[in-house]
C-alpha positions, 0 to 999 in steps of 0.5 A: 642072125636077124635073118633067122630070127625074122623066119622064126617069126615068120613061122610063129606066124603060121606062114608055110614056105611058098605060100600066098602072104598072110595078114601077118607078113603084110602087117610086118612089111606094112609095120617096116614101111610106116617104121621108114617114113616115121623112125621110133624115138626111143627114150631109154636105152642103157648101152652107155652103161653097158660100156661102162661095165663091158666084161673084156674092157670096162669104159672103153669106148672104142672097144665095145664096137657098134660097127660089130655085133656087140654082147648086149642088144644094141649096135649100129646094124640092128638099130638100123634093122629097127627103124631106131631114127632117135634115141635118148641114151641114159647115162645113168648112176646108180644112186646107192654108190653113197651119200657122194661121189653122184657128180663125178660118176654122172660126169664119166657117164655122159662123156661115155656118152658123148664119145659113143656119140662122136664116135660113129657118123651113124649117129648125132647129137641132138639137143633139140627137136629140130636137130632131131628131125634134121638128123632124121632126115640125113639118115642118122640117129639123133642121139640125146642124153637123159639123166636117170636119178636126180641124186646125180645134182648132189642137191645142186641147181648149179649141177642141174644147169651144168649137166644140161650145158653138157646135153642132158634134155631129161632128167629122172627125178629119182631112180630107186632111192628117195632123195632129200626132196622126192619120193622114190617108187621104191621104199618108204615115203619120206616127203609125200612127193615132193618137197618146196626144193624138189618143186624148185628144181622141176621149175628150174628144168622147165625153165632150161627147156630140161624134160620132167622124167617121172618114171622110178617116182612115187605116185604122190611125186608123179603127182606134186610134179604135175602140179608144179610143172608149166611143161609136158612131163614125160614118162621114159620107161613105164607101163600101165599100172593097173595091168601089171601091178608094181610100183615102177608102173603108172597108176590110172590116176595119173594117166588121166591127168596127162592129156591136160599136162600134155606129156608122154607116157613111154611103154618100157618092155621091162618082163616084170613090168608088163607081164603080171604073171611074172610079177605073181611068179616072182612073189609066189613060186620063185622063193620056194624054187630059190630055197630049193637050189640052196638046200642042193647047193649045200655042201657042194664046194666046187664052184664049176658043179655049183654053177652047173647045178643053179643053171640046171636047177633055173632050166627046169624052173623057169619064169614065165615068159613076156610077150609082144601082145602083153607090150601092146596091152600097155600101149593100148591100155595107156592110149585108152586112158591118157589118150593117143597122143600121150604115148610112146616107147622107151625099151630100155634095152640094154639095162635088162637081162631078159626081154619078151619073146619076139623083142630081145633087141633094138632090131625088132621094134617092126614086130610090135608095130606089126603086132599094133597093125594087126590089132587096127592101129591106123598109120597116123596114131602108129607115127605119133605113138614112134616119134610124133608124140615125144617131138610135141613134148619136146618143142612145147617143153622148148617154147616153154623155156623161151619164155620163162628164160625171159622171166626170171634168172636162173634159181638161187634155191639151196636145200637141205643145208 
């Protein structure tokens, strides 16, 4: 499948069969090599959570096989096709389940995790910046866990050490809902960023050497979290606001506070993120076209034809497409603003259902290095972009544990009784 896929590319590229390499193929054998010496870091992929709802065999572990091709977009051949050195899995709970249950479906979803983890030799667990470079080394994937939603502590700083005692080195603040003590990008305001207890917990995670995760957060708790952290923050799937104009994205504002704070935007390939013309066709054209296929669906009560006709009716309405270049837009607009050392990736394969054109799984992160090389990307700026920028931010978030261990115990803090 790959095979084919990279000739597709290699004519997009406009490369005729046996002819002299063009600067395209030379850019993708030279993004390869650069992939080789300095493998990507990636800190967001969401397969643990597309084990957890495998159609043949939901939670099973041992059934959804990295070692085969596997439904999603992710397994042990293509990751290794993609130059993937380290990757931060998510174990992600959704946070509209309830006012509880949050702790017991984190808890399933990093011991999915860890045994995927345990599973494979291909893969470690890293906890980290020197494991990860060591797995590295070995030729393994260092694998580590981000926790995306901070209803997952259940309002507990006892929960949050717990859940790093387990491997959990992020933490997103919050994912699509605002919790007792921060804002979500998604819906009303309630606290303007962060409250007294939401600054609490980001000094509790500095102080467990645990990484700030602002991607899903308003701008104000992007902001109060800059204010109140003593490490590097990260952002671990988010694109530049100003190109791609939706609330999970990273206004300029704050992109020009990362270079003091030190922290690390990751470019997600999320097509709504990062395509502005699909955002503008989702918002425009798409609730007409959906009232259309309503007004056919009426009085069909066969639900073979029902389905035959929505996917007819969507075949000949389609979204527009992302593409690569829109991905490198992000990635240069965010170099532009924060700076090159303040950029990184985080794809989210696996918690999407479409990807841009040229991008559709884990295999083909050479393309957008290509894509970069092509745009005069030098090899230093492409291995800090890959890895060498989130392993900064990982030891400086660890030198700034050691020392805040020595000062003070762990938080005591209750909220919201």
């Amino acid at each position: 499948m790959h095979w084919r896929f990279l000739s597709s590319i290699s004519l997009v590229l406009g490369v005729a069969a046996g002819a002299q390499a063009q600067p395209a193929d030379q850019a993708l054998e030279r993004a390869r090599a650069l992939l080789r010496a300095h493998p990507v870091i990636d800190g967001h992929n969401d397969l643990a959570w597309a084990i957890r709802h495998a159609e043949s065999a939901p939670m099973d572990v041992a059934a959804y096989d990295l070692r085969a091709p596997t439904p999603g977009h992710t397994d042990l051949a293509r990751l290794k096709e993609g130059f993937v050195g380290g990757q931060f899995w998510s174990v992600y709970v959704p946070g509209e389940v309830g006012d509880s249950g949050f702790a017991r479906i984190q808890l399933e979803q990093i011991d999915i995790a860890r045994r995927f983890i345990a599973m494979y030799p291909d893969l470690e667990l890293a906890l980290t910046a020197d494991d990860v470079e060591r797995i590295t080394r070995e030729g393994r994937i260092a694998s580590l866990l981000g926790m995306e939603g901070g209803h997952a502590i259940e309002n507990s700083l006892g929960a949050l050490r717990a859940f790093h005692a387990l491997g959990a080195r992020y933490m997103t603040l919050t994912h699509n809902v605002t919790l007792d003590w921060a804002d979500a990008a998604s819906g009303p305001a309630r606290h303007g960023g962060l409250t007294p207890f939401g600054r609490e917990v980001v000094a509790e995670m500095n102080r467990l050497g645990m990484l700030v995760d602002l991607s899903h957060v308003s701008p104000a708790t992007m902001s109060d979290a800059l204010d109140a952290t003593a490490a590097p923050v990260i952002f671990s799937h988010s694109s530049a606001r100003a190109l791609t104009d939706v609330p999970r994205n990273v206004p300029d504002s704050i992109l020009q506070r990362m270079p003091q704070n030190g922290g690390v935007v990751m470019v997600t390939f999320v097509p709504s993120f990062v395509s502005q013309e699909i955002v503008d066709w989702q918002e425009q054209q798409r609730p007409a076209l959906q009232q259309q296929l309503e007004q056919r669906l009426v009085g069909v009560t066969d639900e073979a034809e029902r389905a035959r006709i929505t996917r007819d009716h969507w075949a000949a309405n389609p979204s527009p497409k992302a593409t690569v270049g829109q991905v490198a837009d992000h990635i240069e607009h965010i170099r532009d603003v924060a700076g090159i050392d303040n950029v990184g990736i985080g794809g989210d394969y696996d918690g999407v259902d479409d990807l841009p054109i040229g991008m559709e799984d884990v295999s083909t992160y050479p393309v957008l290095f290509a894509e970069l090389i092509g745009r005069g990307w030098s090899d230093d700026d492409l291995g800090k972009l890959s890895r060498g920028n989130i392993l900064r931010v990982m030891r400086e978030a660890e030198r700034v544990s050691d020392r805040l261990r020595a000062e003070r115990q762990p938080s005591t803090m209750t909220c919201c009784s």
